[in-house]
C-alpha positions as CSV (number, residue, x, y, z in Angstrom):
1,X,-72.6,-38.3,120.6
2,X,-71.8,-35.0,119.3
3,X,-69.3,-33.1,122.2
4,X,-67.6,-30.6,119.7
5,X,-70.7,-27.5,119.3
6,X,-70.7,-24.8,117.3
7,X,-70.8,-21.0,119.6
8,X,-72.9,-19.5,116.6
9,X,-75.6,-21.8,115.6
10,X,-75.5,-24.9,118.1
11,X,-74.7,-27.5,115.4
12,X,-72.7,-29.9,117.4
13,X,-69.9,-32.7,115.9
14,X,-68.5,-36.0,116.6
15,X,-64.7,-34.5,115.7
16,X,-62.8,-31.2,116.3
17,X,-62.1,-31.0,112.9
18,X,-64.9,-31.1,111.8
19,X,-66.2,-28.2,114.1
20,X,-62.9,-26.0,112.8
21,X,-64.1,-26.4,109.0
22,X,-68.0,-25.6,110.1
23,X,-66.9,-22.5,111.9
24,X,-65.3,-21.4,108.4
25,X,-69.0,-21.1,107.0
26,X,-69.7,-18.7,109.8
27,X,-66.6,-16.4,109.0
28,X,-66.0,-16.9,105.6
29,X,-62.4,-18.0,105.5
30,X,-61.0,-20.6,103.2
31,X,-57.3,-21.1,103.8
32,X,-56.9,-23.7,101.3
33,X,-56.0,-22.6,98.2
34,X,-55.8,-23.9,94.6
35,X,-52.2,-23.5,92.9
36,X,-53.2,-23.5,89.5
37,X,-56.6,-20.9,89.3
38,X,-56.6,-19.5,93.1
39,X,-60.3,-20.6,94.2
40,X,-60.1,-21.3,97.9
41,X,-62.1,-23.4,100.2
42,X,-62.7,-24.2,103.9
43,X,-61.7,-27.6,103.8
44,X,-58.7,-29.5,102.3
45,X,-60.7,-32.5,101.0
46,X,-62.9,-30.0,98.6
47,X,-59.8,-28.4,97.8
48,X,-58.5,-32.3,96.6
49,X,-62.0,-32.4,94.7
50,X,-61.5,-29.0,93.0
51,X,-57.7,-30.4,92.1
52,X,-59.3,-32.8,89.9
53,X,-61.0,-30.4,87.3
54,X,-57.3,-29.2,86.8
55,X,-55.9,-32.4,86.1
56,X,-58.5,-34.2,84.3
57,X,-59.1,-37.6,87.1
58,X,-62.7,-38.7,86.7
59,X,-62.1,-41.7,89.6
60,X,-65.8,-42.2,89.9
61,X,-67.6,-44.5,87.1
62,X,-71.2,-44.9,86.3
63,X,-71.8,-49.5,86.7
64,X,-74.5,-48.6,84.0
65,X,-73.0,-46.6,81.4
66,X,-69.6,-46.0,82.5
67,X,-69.3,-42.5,82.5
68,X,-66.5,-41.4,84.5
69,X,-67.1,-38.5,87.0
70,X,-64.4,-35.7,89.4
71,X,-66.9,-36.8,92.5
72,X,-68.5,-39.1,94.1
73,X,-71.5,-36.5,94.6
74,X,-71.7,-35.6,90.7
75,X,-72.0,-39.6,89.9
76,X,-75.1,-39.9,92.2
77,X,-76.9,-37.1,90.7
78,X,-75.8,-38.6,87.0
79,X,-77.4,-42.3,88.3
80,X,-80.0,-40.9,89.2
81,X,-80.6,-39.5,85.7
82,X,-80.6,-43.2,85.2
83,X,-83.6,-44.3,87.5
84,X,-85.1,-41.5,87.3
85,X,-85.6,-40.4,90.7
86,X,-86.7,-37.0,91.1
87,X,-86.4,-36.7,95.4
88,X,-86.6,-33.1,95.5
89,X,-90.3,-31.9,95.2
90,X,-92.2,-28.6,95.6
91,X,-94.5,-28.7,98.6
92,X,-96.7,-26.0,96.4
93,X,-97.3,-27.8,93.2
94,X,-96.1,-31.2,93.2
95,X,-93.7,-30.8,90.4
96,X,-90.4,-32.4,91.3
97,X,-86.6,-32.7,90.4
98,X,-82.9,-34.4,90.5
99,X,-81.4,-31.8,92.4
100,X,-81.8,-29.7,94.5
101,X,-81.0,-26.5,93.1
102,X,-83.4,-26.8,90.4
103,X,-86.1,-26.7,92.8
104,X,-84.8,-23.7,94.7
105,X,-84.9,-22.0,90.9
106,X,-88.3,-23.4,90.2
């Protein structure tokens, strides 16, 4: 069940919080700010993320090669360099890609 909804686009949420940060895509604040090169961001935990370019931590290691990675979301897109998964195709040609931004540029 999802009780917390969002006035502007319906989306609806299992937590409060998570409603608060979602409205901050709406209205375009980011209260949390980084000390060291003053990017901000809606949410504390990518604010924690961001933290870790500054200080160097790569907690996230690749089990085949052992690359080390800032996120848990930069690891998967490096594994799946590994298997070689491409999930992101174009419905118009068929060619397809890791990520997914490579197909919105394609």
């Amino acid at each position: 069940e999802r009780p917390f909804r969002c006035g502007e686009c319906g989306k609806g949420f299992r937590a409060r919080c998570d409603l608060i940060v979602h409205r901050r895509a709406h209205t375009g604040e980011r209260p949390h700010a980084c000390g060291v090169c003053g990017k901000s961001f809606a949410a504390s935990s990518h604010l924690s993320v961001h933290r870790r370019i500054h200080s160097g931590e790569r907690p996230f290691a690749c089990g085949e090669c052992g690359k080390r990675f800032p996120s848990s979301s930069r690891l998967i897109m490096h594994q799946q360099w590994h298997s070689g998964a491409r999930p992101y195709g174009c419905p118009e040609c068929g060619k397809s890609f890791t990520r997914s931004s490579k197909l919105s540029i394609h």
